[in-house]
N, C-alpha and C positions, 0 to 999 in steps of 0.2 A: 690148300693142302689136300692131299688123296686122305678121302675118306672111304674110300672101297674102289677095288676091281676084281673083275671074276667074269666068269660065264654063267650066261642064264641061258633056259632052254626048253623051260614050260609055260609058256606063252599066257596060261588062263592063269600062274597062280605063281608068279615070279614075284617077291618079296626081300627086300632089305631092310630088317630089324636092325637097330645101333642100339647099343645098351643104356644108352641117355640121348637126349635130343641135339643136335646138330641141325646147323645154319647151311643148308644147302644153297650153293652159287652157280654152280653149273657140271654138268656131265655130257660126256665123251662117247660115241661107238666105235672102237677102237678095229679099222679097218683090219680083212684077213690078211692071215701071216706080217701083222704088224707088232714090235714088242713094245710093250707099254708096261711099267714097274714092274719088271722082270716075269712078266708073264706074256706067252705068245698069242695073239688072236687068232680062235677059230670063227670067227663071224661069219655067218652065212653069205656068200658071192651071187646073191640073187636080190634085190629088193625087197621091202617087207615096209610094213607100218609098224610104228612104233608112240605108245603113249607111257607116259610117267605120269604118276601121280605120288600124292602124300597124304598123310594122313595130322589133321591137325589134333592139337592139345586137347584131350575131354569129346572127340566128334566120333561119328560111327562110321560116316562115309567118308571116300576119300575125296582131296579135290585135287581138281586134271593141273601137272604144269606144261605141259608138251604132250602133244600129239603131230603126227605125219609121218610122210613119209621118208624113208632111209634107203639110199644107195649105195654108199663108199662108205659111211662111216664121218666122222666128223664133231664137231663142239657146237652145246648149244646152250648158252645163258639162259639164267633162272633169272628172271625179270623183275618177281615179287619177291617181298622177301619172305623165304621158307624155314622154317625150324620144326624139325622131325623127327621121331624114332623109325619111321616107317615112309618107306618108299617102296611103292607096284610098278611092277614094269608088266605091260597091254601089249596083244600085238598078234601078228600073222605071222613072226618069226620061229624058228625050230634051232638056232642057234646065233646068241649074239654076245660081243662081248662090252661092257663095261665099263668103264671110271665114272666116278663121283664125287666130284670136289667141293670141299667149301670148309667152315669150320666147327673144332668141335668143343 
C-alpha cells in the first residue's frame, strides 16, 4: 500500500515523519514526467546518489537501508524488516520524486 509520494529537494535534510510507525517494504523514484498516484514527476534527468535511511524505535541515529546510485528511477526492496515513524532521504540530488510502500 502507498504510504507517501511527493517531491524532495534538499538533499542535506529531506525527512518523512508518519504519525505512528509503519512497516516499510520498499520505495520507488518515480522516473521524469512519469505519473505515479496522481502526481507528475519532476525527478531530476541527470544521475545522482541516493541513500535512505530510518530511524529505529528509542535510537538517536539513523540506520542506512539503501544507498547508490540513480539514473532513470526505478523500485528498490527493503530487505530487513523496517518499522518507522522517520525516514531520510541523503544524496547529490536537487530534485527527486518519491513513493514509499509498505504497511501501516
Amino acid at each position: 500500500r502507498l504510504l507517501f509520494v511527493g517531491h524532495l529537494g534538499r538533499a542535506h535534510d529531506d525527512e518523512i515523519l508518519f504519525a505512528k510507525p509503519v512497516r516499510v517494504q520498499r520505495f520507488s523514484v518515480v522516473p521524469h514526467s512519469t505519473l505515479a498516484h496522481d502526481v507528475v514527476a519532476t525527478t531530476q534527468q541527470e544521475p545522482f546518489e541516493l541513500e535512505l535511511s530510518f530511524q529505529k524505535k528509542d535510537a538517536k541515529e539513523l540506520s542506512q537501508i539503501h544507498k547508490g546510485p540513480v539514473s532513470r528511477g526505478g523500485t528498490c526492496d527493503v530487505k530487513e524488516r523496517v518499522v518507522t515513524s522517520k525516514l531520510a532521504f541523503r544524496g547529490d540530488y536537487y530534485r527527486v520524486c518519491v513513493a514509499v510502500y509498505g504497511e501501516s
